[in-house]
C-alpha positions in Angstrom: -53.8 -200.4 40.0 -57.0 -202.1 40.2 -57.3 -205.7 40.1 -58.6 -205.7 36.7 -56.2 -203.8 35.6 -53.7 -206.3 36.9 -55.4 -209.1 35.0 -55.5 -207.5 31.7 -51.8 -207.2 32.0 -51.3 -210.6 32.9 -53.5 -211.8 30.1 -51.7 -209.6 27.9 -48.3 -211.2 29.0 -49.8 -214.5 28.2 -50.9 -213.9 24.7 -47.6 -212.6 24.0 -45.6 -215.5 25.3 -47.7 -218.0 22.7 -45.0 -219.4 20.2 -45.9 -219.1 16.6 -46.6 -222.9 16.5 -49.1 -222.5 19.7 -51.4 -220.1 17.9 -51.6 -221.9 14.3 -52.4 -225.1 16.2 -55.1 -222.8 18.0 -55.8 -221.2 14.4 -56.6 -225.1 13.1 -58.4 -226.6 16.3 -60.6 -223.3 15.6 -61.0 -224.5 12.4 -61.7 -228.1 12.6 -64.6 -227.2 14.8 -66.0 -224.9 11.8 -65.3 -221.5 13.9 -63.7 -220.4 10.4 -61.1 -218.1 12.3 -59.2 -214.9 10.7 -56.1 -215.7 8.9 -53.0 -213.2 8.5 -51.7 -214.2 4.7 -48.9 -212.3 3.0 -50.9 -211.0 -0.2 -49.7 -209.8 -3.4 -46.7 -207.4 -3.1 -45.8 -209.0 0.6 -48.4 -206.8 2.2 -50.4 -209.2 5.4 -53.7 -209.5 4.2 -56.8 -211.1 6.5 -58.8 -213.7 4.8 -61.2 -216.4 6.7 -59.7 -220.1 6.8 -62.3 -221.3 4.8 -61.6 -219.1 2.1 -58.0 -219.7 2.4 -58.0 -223.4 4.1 -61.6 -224.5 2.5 -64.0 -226.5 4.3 -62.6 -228.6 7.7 -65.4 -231.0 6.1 -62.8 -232.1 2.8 -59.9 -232.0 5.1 -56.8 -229.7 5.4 -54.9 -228.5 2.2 -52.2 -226.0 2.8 -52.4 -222.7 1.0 -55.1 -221.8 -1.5 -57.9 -224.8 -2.0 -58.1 -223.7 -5.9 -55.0 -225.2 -7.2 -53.2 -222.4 -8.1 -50.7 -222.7 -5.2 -47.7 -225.0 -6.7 -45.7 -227.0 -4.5 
């Protein structure tokens, strides 16, 4: 195996190790620095739909709101 190929792996490994906690807090530090990341959302019918966090999160310039920003989501 090639030493790229070893790398890949390990990177791979890595990734895979992140706890769910570790990659929303990367997911919000992405965020606050107006990257506007993908989010993974369960949709309507439970079926994981993508949506951008500004779309989902609105604008890191208003602050964070969890869930929709249009105030449908009740609490």
């Amino acid at each position: 195996m090639s030493k790229v190929g070893r790398n890949r792996s390990i990177l791979k490994a890595v990734k895979r190790d992140r706890s769910e906690s570790e990659k929303l807090m990367n997911l919000l530090d992405a965020w606050q620095k107006e990257k506007n990341p993908w989010l993974v959302v369960t949709g309507i019918n439970k079926k994981r739909v993508r949506v951008r966090a500004d779309e989902y999160w609105g604008s890191p310039k208003n602050g964070f709101h969890m869930g929709k920003n249009d105030g449908t989501e009740s609490v």
